[in-house]
PyMOL Python script that loads the backbone (N, CA, C, O; Angstrom):
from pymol import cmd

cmd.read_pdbstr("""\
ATOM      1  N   UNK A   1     147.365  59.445 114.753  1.00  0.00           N
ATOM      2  CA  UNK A   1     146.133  59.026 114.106  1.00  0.00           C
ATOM      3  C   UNK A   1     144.971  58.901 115.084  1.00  0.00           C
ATOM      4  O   UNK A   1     143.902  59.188 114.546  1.00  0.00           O
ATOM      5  N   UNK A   2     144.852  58.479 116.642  1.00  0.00           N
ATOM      6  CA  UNK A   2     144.131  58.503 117.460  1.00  0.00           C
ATOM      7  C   UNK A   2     143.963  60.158 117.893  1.00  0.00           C
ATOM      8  O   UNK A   2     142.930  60.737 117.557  1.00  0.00           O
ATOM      9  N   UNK A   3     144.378  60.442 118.190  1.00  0.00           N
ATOM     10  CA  UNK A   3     144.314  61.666 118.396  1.00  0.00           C
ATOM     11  C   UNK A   3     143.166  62.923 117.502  1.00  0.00           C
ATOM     12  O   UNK A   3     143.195  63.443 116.387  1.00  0.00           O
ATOM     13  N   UNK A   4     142.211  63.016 118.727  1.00  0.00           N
ATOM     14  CA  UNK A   4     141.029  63.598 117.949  1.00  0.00           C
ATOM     15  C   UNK A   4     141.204  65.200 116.994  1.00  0.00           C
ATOM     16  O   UNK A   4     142.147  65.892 117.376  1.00  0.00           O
ATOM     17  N   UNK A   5     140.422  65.729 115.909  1.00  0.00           N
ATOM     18  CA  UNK A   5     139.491  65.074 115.231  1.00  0.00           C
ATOM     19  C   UNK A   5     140.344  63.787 114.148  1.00  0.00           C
ATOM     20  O   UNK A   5     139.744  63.139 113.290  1.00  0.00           O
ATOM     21  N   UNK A   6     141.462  63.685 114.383  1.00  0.00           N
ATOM     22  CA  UNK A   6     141.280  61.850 113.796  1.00  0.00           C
ATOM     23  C   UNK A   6     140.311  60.910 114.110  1.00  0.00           C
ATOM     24  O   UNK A   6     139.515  60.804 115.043  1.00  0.00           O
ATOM     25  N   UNK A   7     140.571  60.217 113.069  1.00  0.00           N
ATOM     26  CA  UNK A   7     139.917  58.906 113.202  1.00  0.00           C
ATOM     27  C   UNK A   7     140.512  57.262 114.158  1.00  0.00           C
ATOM     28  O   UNK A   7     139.800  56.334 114.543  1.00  0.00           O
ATOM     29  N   UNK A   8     141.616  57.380 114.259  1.00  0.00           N
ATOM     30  CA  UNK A   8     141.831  55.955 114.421  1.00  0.00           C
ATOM     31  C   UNK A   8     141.447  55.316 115.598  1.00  0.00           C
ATOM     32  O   UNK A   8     141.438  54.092 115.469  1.00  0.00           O
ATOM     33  N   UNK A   9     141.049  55.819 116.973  1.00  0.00           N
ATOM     34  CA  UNK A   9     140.736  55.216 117.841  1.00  0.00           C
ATOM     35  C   UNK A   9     139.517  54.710 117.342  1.00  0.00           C
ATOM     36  O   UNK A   9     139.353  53.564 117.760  1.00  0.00           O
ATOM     37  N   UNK A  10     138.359  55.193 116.437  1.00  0.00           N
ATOM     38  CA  UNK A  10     137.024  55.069 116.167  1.00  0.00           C
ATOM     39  C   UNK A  10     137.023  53.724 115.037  1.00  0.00           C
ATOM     40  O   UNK A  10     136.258  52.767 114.921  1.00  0.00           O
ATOM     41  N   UNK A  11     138.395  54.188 114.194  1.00  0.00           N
ATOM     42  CA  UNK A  11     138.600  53.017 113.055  1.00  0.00           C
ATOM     43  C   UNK A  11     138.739  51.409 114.167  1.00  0.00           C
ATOM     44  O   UNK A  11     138.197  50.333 113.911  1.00  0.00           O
ATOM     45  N   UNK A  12     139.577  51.707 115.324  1.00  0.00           N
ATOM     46  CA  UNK A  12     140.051  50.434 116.044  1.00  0.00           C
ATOM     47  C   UNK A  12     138.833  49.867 116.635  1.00  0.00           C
ATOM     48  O   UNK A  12     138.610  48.662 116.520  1.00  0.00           O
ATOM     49  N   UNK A  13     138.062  50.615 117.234  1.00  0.00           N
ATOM     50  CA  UNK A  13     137.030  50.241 117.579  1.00  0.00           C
ATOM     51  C   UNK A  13     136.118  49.683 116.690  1.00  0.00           C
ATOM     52  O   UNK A  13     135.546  48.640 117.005  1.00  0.00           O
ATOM     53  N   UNK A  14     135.946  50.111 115.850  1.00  0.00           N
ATOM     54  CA  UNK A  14     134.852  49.434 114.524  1.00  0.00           C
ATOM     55  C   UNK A  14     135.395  48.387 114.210  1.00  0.00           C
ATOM     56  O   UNK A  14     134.461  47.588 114.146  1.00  0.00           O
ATOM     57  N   UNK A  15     136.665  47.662 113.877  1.00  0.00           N
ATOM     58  CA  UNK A  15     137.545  46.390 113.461  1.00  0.00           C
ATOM     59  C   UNK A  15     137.122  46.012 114.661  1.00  0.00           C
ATOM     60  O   UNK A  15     136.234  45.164 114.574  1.00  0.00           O
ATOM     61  N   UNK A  16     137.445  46.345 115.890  1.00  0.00           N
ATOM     62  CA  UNK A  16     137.496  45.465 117.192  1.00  0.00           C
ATOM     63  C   UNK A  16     135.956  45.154 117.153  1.00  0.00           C
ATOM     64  O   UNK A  16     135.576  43.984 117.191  1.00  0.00           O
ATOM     65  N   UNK A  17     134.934  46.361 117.065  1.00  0.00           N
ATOM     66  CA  UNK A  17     133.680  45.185 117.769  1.00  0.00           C
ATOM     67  C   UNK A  17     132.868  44.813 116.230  1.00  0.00           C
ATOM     68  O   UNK A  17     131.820  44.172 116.152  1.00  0.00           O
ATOM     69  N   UNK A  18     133.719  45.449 114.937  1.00  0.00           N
ATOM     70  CA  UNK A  18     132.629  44.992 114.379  1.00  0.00           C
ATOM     71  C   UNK A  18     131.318  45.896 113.660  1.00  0.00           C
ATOM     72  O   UNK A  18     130.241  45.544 113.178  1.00  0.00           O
ATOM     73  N   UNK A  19     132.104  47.474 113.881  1.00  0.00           N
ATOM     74  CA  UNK A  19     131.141  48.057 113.626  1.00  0.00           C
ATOM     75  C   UNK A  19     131.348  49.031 112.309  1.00  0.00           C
ATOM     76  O   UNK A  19     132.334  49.254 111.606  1.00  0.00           O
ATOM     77  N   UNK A  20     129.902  49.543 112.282  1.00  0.00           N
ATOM     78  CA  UNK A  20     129.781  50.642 110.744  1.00  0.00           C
ATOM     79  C   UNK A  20     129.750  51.735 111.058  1.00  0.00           C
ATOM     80  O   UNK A  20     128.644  51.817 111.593  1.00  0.00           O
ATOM     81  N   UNK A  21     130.231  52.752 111.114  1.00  0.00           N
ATOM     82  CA  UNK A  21     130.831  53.453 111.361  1.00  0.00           C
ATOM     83  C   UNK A  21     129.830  54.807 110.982  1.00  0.00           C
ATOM     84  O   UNK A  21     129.913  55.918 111.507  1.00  0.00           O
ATOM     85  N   UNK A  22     128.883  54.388 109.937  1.00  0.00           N
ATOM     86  CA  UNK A  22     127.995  55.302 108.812  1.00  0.00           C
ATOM     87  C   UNK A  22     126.195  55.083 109.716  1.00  0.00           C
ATOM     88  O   UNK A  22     125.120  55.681 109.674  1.00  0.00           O
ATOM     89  N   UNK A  23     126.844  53.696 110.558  1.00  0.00           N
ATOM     90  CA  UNK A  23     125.321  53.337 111.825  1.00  0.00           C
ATOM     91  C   UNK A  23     125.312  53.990 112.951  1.00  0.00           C
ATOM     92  O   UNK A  23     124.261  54.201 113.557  1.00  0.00           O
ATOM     93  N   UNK A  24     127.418  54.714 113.710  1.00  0.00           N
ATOM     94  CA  UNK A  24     127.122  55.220 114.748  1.00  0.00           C
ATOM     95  C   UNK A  24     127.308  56.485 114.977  1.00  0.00           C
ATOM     96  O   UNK A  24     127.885  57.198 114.157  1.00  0.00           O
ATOM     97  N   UNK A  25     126.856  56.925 116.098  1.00  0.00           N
ATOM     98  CA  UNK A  25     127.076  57.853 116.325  1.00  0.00           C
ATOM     99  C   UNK A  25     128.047  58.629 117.376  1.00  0.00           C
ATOM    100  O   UNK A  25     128.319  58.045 118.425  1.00  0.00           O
ATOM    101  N   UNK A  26     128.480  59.685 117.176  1.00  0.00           N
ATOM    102  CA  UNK A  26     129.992  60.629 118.006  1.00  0.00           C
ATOM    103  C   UNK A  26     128.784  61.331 118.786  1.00  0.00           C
ATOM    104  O   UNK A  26     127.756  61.604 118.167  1.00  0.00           O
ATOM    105  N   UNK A  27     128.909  61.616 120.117  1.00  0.00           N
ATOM    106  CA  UNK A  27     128.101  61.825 120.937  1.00  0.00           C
ATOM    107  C   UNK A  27     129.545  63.000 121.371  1.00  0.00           C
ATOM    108  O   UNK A  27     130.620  62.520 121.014  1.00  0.00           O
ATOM    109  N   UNK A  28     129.609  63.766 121.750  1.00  0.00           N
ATOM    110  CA  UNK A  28     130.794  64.702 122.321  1.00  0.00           C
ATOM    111  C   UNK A  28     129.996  66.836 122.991  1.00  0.00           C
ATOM    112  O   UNK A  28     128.998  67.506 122.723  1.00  0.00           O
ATOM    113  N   UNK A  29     131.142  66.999 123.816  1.00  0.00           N
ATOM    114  CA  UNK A  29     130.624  68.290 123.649  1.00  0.00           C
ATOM    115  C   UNK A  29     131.403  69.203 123.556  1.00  0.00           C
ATOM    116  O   UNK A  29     131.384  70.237 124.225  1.00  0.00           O
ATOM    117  N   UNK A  30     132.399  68.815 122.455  1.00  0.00           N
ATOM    118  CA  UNK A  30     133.147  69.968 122.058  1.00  0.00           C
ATOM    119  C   UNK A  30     133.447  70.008 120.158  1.00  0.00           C
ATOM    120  O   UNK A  30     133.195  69.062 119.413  1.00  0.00           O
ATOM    121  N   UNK A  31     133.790  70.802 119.900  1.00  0.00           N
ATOM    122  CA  UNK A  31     133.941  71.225 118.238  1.00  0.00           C
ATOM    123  C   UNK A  31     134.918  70.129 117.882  1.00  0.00           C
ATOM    124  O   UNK A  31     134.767  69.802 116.705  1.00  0.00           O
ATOM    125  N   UNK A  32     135.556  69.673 118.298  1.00  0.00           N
ATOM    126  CA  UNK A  32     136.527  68.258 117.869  1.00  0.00           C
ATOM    127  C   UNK A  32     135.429  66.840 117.993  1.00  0.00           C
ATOM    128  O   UNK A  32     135.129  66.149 117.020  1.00  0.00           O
ATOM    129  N   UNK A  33     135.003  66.637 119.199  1.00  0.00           N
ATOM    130  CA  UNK A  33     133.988  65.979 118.842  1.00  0.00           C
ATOM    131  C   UNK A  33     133.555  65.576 118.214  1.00  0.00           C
ATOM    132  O   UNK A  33     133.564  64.358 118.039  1.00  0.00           O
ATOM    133  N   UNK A  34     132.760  66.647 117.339  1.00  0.00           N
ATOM    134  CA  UNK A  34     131.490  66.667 116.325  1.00  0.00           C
ATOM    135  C   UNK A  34     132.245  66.323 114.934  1.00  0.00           C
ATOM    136  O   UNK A  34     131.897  65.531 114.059  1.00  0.00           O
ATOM    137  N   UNK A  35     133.692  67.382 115.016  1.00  0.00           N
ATOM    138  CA  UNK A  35     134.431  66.807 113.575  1.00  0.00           C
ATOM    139  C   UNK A  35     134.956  65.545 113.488  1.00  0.00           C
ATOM    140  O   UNK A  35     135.081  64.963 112.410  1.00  0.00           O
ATOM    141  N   UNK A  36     135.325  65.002 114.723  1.00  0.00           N
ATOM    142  CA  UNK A  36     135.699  63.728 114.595  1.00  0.00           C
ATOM    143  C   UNK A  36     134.335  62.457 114.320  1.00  0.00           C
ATOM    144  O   UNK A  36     134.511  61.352 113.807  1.00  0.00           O
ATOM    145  N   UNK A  37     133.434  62.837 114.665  1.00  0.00           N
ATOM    146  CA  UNK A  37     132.456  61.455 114.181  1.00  0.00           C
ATOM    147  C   UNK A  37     132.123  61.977 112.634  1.00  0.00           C
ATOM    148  O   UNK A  37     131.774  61.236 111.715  1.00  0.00           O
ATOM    149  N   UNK A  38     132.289  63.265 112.563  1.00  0.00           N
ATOM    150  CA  UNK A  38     132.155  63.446 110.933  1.00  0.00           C
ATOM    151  C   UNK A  38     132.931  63.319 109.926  1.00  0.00           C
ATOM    152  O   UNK A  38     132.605  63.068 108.766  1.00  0.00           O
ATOM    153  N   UNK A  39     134.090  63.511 110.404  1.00  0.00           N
ATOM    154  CA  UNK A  39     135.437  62.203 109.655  1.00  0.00           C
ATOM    155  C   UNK A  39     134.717  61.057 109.429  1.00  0.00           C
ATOM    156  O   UNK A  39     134.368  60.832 108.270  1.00  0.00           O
ATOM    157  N   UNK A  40     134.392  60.203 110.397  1.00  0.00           N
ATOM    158  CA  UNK A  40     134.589  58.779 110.590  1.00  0.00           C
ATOM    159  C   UNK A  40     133.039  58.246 109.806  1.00  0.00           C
ATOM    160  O   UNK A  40     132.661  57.077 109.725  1.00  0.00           O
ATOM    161  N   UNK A  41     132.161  59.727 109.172  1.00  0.00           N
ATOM    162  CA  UNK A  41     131.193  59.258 108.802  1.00  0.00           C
ATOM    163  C   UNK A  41     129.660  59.179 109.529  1.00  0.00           C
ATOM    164  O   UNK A  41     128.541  59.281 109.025  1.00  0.00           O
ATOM    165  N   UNK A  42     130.184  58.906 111.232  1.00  0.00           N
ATOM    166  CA  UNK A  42     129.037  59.226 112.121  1.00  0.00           C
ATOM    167  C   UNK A  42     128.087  59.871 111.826  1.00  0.00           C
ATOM    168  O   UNK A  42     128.100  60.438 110.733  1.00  0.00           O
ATOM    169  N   UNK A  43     126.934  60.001 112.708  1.00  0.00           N
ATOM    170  CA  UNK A  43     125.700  60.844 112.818  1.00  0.00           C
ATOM    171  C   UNK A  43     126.248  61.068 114.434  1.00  0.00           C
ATOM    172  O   UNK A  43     126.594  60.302 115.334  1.00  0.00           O
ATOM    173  N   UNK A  44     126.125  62.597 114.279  1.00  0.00           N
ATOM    174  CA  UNK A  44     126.731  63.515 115.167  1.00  0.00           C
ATOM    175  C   UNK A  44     126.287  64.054 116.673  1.00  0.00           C
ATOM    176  O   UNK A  44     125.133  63.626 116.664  1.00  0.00           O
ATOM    177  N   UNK A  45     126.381  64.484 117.519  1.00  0.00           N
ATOM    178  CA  UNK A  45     125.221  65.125 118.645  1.00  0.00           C
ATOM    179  C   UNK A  45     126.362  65.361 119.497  1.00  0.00           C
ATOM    180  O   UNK A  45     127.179  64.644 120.075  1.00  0.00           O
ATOM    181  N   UNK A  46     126.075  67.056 119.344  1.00  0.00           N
ATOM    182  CA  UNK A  46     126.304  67.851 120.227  1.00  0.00           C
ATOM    183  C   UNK A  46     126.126  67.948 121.885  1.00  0.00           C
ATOM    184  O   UNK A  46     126.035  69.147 122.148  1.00  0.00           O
ATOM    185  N   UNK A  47     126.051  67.249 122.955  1.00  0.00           N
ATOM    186  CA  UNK A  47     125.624  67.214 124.407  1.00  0.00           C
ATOM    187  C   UNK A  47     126.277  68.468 125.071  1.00  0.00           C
ATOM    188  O   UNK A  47     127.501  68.595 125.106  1.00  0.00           O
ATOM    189  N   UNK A  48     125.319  69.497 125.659  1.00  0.00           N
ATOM    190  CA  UNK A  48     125.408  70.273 126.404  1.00  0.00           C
ATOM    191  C   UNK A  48     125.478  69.945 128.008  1.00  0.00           C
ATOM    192  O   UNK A  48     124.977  70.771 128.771  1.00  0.00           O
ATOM    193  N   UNK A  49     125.938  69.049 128.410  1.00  0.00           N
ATOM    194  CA  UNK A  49     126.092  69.182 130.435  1.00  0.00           C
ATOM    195  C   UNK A  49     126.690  70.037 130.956  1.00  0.00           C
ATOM    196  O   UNK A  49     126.354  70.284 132.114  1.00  0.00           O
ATOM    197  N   UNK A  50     127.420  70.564 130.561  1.00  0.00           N
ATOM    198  CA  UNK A  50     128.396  71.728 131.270  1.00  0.00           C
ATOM    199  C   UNK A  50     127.405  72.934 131.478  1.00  0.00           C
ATOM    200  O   UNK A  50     126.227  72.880 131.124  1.00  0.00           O
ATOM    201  N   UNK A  51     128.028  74.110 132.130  1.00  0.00           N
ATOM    202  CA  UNK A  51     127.282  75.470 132.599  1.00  0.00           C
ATOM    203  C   UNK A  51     127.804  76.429 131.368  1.00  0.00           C
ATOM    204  O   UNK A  51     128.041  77.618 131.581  1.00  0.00           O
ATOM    205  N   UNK A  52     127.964  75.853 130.096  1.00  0.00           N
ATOM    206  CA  UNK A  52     128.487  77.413 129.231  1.00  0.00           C
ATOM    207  C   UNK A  52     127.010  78.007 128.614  1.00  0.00           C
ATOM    208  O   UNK A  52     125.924  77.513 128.311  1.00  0.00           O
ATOM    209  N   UNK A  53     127.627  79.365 128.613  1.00  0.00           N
ATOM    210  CA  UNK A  53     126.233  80.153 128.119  1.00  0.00           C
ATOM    211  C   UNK A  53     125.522  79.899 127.196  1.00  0.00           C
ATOM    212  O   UNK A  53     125.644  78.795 126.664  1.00  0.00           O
ATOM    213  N   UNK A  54     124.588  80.804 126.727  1.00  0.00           N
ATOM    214  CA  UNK A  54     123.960  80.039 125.175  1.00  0.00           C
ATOM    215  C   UNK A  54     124.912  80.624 124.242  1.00  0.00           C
ATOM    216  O   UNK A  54     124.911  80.134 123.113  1.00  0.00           O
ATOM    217  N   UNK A  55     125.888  81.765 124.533  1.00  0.00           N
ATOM    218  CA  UNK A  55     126.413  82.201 123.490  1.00  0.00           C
ATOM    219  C   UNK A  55     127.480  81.459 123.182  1.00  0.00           C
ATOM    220  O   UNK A  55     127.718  81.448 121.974  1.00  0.00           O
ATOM    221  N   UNK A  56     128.436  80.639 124.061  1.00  0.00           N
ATOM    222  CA  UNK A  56     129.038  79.869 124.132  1.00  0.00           C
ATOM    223  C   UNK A  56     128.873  78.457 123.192  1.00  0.00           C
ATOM    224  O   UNK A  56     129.611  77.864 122.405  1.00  0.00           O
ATOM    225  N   UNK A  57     127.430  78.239 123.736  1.00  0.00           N
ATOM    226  CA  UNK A  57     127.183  76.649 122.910  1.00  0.00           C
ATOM    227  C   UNK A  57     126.684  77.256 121.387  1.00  0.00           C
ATOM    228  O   UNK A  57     126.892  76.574 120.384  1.00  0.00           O
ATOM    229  N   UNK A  58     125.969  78.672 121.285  1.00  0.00           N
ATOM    230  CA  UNK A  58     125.532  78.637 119.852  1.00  0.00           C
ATOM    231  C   UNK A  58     127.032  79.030 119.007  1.00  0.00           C
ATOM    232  O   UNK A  58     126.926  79.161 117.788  1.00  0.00           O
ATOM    233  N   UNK A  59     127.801  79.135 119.354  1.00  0.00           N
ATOM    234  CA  UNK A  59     129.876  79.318 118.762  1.00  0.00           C
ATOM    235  C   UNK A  59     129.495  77.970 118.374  1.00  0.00           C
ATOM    236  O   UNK A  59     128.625  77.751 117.531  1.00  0.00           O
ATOM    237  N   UNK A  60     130.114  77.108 118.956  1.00  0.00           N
ATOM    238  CA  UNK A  60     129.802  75.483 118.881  1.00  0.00           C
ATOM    239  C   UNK A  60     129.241  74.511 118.230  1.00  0.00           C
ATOM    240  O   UNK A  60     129.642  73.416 117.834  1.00  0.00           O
ATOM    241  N   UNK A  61     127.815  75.321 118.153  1.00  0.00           N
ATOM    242  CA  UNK A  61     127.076  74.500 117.265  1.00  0.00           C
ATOM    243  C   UNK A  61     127.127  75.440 115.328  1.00  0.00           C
ATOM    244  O   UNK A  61     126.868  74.846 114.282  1.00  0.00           O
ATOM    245  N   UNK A  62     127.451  76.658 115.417  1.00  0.00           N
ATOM    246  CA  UNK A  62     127.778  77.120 114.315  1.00  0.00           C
ATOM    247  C   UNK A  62     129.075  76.605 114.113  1.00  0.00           C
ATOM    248  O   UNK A  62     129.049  75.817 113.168  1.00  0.00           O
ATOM    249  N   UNK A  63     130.201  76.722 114.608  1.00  0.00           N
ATOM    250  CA  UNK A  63     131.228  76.051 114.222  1.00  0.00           C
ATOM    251  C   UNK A  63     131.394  74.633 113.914  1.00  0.00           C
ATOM    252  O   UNK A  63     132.199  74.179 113.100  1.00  0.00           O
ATOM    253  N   UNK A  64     130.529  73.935 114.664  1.00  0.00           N
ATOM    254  CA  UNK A  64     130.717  72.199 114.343  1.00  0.00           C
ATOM    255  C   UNK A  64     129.370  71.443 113.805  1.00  0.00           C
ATOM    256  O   UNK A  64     129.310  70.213 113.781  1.00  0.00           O
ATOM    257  N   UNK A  65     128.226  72.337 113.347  1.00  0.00           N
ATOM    258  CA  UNK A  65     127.283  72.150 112.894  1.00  0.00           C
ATOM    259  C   UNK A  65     127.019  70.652 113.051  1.00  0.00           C
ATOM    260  O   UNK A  65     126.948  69.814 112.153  1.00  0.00           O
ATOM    261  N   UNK A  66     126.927  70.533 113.972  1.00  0.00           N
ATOM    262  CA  UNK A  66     125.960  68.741 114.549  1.00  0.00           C
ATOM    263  C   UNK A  66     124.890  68.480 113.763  1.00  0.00           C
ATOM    264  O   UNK A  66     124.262  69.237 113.023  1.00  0.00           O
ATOM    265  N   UNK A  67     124.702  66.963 114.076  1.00  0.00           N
ATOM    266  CA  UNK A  67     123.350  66.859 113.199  1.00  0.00           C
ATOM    267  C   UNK A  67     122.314  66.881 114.371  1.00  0.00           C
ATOM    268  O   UNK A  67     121.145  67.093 114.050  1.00  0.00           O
ATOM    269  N   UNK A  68     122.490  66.765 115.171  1.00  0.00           N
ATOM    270  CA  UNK A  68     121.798  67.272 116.667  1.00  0.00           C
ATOM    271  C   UNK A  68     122.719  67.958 117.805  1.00  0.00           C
ATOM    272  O   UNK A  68     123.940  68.046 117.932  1.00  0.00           O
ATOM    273  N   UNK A  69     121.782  68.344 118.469  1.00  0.00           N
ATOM    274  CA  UNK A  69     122.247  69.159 119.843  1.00  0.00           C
ATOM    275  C   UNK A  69     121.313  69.157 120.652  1.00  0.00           C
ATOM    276  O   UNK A  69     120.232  69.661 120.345  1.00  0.00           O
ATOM    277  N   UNK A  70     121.543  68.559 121.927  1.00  0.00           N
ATOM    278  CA  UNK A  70     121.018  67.858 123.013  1.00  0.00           C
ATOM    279  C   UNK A  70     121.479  68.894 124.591  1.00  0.00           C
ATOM    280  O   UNK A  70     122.659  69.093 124.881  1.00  0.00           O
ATOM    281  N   UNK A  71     120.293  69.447 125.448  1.00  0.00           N
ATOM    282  CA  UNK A  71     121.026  69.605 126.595  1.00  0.00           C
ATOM    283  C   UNK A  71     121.398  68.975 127.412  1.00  0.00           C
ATOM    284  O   UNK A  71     121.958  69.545 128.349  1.00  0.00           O
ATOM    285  N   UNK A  72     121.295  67.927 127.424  1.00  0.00           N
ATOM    286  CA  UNK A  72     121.854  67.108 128.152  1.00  0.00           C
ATOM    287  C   UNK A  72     121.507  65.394 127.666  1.00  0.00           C
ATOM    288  O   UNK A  72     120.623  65.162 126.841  1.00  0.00           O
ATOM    289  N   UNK A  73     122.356  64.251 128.322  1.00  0.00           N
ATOM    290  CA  UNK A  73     122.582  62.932 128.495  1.00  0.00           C
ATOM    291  C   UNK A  73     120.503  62.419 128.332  1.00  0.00           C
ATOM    292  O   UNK A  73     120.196  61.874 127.271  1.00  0.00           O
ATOM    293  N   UNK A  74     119.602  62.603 129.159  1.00  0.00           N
ATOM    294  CA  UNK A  74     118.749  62.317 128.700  1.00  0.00           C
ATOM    295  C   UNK A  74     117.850  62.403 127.197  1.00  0.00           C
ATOM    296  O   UNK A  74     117.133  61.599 126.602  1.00  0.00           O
ATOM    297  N   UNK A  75     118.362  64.035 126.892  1.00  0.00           N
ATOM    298  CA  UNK A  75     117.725  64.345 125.427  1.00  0.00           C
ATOM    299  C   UNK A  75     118.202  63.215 124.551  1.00  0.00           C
ATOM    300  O   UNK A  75     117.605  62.413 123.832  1.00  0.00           O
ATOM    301  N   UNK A  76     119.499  63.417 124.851  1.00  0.00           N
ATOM    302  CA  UNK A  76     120.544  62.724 123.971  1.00  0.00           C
ATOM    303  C   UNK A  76     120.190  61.305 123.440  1.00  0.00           C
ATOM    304  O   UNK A  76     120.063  61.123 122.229  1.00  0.00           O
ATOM    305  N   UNK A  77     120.041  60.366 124.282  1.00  0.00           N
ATOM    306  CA  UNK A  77     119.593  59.167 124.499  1.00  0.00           C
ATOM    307  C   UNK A  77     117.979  58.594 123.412  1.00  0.00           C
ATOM    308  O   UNK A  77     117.665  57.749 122.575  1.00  0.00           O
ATOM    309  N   UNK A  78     117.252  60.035 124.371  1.00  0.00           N
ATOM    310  CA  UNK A  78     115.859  60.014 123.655  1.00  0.00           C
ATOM    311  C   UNK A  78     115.881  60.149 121.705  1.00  0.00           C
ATOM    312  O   UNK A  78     115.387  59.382 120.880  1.00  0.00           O
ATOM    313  N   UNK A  79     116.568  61.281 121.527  1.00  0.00           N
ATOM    314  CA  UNK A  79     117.027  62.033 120.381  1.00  0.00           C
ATOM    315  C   UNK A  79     117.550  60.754 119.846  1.00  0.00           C
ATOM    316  O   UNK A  79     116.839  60.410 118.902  1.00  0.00           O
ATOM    317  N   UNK A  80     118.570  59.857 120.086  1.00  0.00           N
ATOM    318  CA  UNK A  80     118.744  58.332 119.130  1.00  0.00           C
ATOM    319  C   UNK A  80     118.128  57.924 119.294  1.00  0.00           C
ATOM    320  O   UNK A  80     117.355  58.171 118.368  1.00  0.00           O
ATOM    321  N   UNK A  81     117.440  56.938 120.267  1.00  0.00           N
ATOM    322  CA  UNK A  81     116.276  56.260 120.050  1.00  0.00           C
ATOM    323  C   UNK A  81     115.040  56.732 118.906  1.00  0.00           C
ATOM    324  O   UNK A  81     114.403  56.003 118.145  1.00  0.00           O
ATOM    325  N   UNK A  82     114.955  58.304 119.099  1.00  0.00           N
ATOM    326  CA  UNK A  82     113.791  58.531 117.969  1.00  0.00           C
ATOM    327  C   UNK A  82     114.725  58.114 116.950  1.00  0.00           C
ATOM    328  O   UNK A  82     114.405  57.022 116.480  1.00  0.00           O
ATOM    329  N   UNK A  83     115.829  58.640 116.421  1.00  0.00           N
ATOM    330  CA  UNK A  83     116.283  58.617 115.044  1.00  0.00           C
ATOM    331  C   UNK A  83     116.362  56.758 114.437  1.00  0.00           C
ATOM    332  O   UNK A  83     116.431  56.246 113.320  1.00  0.00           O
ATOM    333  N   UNK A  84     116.305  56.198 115.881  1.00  0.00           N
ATOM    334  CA  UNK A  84     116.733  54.655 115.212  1.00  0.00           C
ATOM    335  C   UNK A  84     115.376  54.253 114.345  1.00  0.00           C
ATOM    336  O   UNK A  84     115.331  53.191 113.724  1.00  0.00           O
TER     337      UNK A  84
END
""", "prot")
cmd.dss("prot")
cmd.show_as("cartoon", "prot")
cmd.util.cbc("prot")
cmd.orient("prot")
Protein backbone atom coordinates (compact mmCIF):
# COMPACT_ATOMS: atom_id res chain seq x y z
CA UNK A 1 0.00 0.00 0.00
CA UNK A 2 3.04 2.45 0.56
CA UNK A 3 4.55 1.68 -2.27
CA UNK A 4 4.22 4.37 -4.98
CA UNK A 5 1.72 5.21 -7.20
CA UNK A 6 -0.15 4.03 -3.92
CA UNK A 7 -1.38 5.94 -1.53
CA UNK A 8 -0.59 4.89 1.96
CA UNK A 9 2.54 6.51 2.96
CA UNK A 10 0.59 9.94 1.93
CA UNK A 11 -2.72 8.51 3.77
CA UNK A 12 -0.16 8.03 7.08
CA UNK A 13 1.07 11.18 6.78
CA UNK A 14 -2.24 13.10 6.54
CA UNK A 15 -3.63 11.05 9.92
CA UNK A 16 -0.16 11.75 11.40
CA UNK A 17 0.06 15.57 10.85
CA UNK A 18 -3.37 16.23 10.23
CA UNK A 19 -3.66 16.90 6.82
CA UNK A 20 -6.10 17.30 3.55
CA UNK A 21 -4.90 15.73 1.21
CA UNK A 22 -7.27 17.76 -1.65
CA UNK A 23 -4.89 21.14 0.07
CA UNK A 24 -1.54 19.32 -0.82
CA UNK A 25 0.49 18.96 -3.10
CA UNK A 26 2.88 15.72 -4.78
CA UNK A 27 5.83 17.63 -5.90
CA UNK A 28 7.92 14.55 -7.78
CA UNK A 29 9.88 14.07 -11.04
CA UNK A 30 8.82 11.07 -12.30
CA UNK A 31 5.38 9.57 -13.93
CA UNK A 32 4.66 7.68 -10.53
CA UNK A 33 5.00 10.76 -8.80
CA UNK A 34 2.47 12.73 -10.47
CA UNK A 35 0.03 9.53 -10.34
CA UNK A 36 0.55 9.11 -6.93
CA UNK A 37 -0.53 12.70 -5.60
CA UNK A 38 -3.36 12.17 -8.10
CA UNK A 39 -4.59 9.12 -6.33
CA UNK A 40 -4.38 10.81 -3.11
CA UNK A 41 -6.30 13.78 -4.67
CA UNK A 42 -3.22 16.26 -4.62
CA UNK A 43 -2.49 19.22 -6.86
CA UNK A 44 0.38 17.90 -8.79
CA UNK A 45 3.97 19.41 -10.12
CA UNK A 46 6.11 17.94 -12.22
CA UNK A 47 10.04 19.24 -11.09
CA UNK A 48 12.54 19.00 -13.75
CA UNK A 49 16.34 19.06 -11.88
CA UNK A 50 17.81 16.36 -13.63
CA UNK A 51 19.72 16.76 -17.26
CA UNK A 52 16.87 14.76 -19.38
CA UNK A 53 16.12 16.20 -22.72
CA UNK A 54 13.04 18.08 -23.64
CA UNK A 55 11.98 15.02 -25.39
CA UNK A 56 12.38 13.08 -22.43
CA UNK A 57 10.44 15.45 -19.99
CA UNK A 58 7.69 16.24 -22.78
CA UNK A 59 7.08 11.76 -22.57
CA UNK A 60 6.48 12.70 -18.90
CA UNK A 61 4.50 15.36 -18.87
CA UNK A 62 2.15 13.75 -21.69
CA UNK A 63 2.13 10.64 -19.86
CA UNK A 64 1.49 12.01 -16.27
CA UNK A 65 -0.20 15.17 -17.29
CA UNK A 66 0.69 17.41 -14.07
CA UNK A 67 -1.18 20.19 -13.12
CA UNK A 68 2.17 22.01 -13.32
CA UNK A 69 5.67 21.53 -14.50
CA UNK A 70 8.44 23.39 -13.04
CA UNK A 71 12.27 23.41 -14.13
CA UNK A 72 13.40 23.35 -11.29
CA UNK A 73 13.01 23.62 -7.06
CA UNK A 74 12.81 27.49 -7.36
CA UNK A 75 9.90 27.64 -10.08
CA UNK A 76 8.39 25.10 -8.08
CA UNK A 77 8.17 26.88 -4.82
CA UNK A 78 7.22 30.20 -6.67
CA UNK A 79 4.47 28.24 -8.85
CA UNK A 80 2.69 27.25 -5.10
CA UNK A 81 3.02 30.21 -3.56
CA UNK A 82 1.21 31.86 -6.67
CA UNK A 83 -1.45 29.09 -6.63
CA UNK A 84 -1.98 29.55 -2.70
Amino acid sequence: ECRKPNIGLLVQAANDFGLDLNKCFMVGDFTWDIQTGKNAGCTTVLVDYSKRSPEEIAKIVAESKPDFHCPDFLKTAETIISYL
